[in-house]
C-alpha positions as CSV (number, residue, x, y, z in Angstrom):
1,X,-0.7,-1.7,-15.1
2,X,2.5,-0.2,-13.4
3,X,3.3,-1.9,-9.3
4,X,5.2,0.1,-7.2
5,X,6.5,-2.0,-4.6
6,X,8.4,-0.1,-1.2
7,X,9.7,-2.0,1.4
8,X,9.0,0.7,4.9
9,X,10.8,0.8,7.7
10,X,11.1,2.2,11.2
11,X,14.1,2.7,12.9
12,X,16.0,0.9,10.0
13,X,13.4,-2.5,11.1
14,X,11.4,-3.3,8.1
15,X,7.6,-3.1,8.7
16,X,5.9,-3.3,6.1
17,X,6.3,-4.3,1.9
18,X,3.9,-2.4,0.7
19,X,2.7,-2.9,-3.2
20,X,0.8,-0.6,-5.3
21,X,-1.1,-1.2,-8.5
22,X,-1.7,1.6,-10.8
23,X,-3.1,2.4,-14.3
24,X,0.2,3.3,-16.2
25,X,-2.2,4.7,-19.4
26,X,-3.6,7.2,-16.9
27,X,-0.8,7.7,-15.0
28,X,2.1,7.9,-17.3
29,X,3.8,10.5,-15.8
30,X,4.1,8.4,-12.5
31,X,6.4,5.7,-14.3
32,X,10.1,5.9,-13.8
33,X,9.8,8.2,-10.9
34,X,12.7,7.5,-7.8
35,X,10.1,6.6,-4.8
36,X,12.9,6.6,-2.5
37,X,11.6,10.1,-0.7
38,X,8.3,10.2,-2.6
39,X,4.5,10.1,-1.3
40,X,2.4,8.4,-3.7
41,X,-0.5,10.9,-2.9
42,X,1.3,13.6,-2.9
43,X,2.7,12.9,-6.6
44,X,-0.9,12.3,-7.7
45,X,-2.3,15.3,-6.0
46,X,0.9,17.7,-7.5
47,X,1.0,16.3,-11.1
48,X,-2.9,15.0,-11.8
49,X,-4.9,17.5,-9.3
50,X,-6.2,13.9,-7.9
51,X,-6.9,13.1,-4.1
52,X,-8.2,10.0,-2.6
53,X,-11.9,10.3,-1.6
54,X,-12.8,6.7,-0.5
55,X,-11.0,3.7,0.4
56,X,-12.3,-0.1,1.1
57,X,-10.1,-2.0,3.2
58,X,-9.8,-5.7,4.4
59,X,-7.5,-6.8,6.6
60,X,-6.4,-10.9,7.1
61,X,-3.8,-12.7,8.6
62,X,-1.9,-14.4,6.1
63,X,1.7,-16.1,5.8
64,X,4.4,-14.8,3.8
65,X,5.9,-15.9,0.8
66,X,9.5,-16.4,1.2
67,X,10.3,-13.7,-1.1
68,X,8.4,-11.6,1.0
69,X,9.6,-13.2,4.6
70,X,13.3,-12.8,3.3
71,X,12.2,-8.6,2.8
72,X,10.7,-8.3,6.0
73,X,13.6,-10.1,8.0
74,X,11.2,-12.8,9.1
75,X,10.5,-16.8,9.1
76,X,8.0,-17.9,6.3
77,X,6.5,-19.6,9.1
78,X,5.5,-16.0,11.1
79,X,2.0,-14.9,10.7
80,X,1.8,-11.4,8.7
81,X,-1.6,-8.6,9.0
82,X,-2.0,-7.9,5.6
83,X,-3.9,-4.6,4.4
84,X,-5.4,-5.0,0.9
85,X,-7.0,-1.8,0.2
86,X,-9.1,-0.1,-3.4
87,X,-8.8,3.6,-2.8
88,X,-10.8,5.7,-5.3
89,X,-11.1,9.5,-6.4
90,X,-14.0,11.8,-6.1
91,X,-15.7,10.5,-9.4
92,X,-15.4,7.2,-8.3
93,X,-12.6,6.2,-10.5
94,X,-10.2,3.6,-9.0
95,X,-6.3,5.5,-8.5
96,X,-4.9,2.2,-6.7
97,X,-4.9,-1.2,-5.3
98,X,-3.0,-1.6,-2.2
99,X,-1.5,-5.0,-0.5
100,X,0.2,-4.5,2.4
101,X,1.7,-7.5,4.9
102,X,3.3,-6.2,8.2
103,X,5.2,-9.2,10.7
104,X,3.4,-9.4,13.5
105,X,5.6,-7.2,15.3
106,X,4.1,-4.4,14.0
107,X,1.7,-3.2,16.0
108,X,-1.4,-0.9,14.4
109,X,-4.4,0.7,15.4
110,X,-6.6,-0.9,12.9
111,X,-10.4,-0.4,12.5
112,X,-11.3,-4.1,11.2
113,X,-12.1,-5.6,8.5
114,X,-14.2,-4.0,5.7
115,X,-14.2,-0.6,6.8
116,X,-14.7,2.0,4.3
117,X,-13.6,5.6,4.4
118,X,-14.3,9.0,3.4
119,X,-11.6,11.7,3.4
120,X,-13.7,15.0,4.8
């Protein structure tokens, strides 16, 4: 198991720490890339032929660690969203799991808790 872990920003603000779980035995390519500029999907979609076809997200409100606190520029103390997320290809096969916290002063247009998508 490989984590890719990117901290994204907007506006140079940080937004989100966003940490990615893959299989490094079926993605071995994938290890030891520079994400700096990279989309994860993208990589996956150019080097394995592999898209995400569904995705099962929950969404809580958690508080951050102060690793994670110290990343975002907040207090350990601020309430996060956090976006854990299974997305799968179209065999069913898992590609990732996704956690993602966000400060609060992030604001997203979130469908709530549970929702499971198809890409059309």
């Amino acid at each position: 198991m490989r984590r890719l872990e990117r901290l994204r920003t907007a506006d140079g603000r940080p937004m989100a720490l966003e940490r990615t779980h893959l299989s490094a035995e079926r993605y071995p390519e994938l290890v030891g890339l520079d994400w700096t500029d990279r989309s994860l999907h993208e990589e996956l979609e150019v080097r394995r032929g592999v898209r995400v076809d569904t995705a099962e997200n929950r969404i809580a409100a958690v508080l951050p660690d102060p690793g994670d606190a110290e990343l975002l520029g907040i207090e350990p103390t601020e309430p996060c969203l956090c976006v854990e997320g299974i997305s799968y290809d179209k065999r069913g096969l898992v590609m990732a799991w996704v956690t993602t916290p966000s400060p609060r002063h992030v604001r997203r247009m979130l469908g709530g808790a549970g929702v499971r998508s198809r890409r059309r």
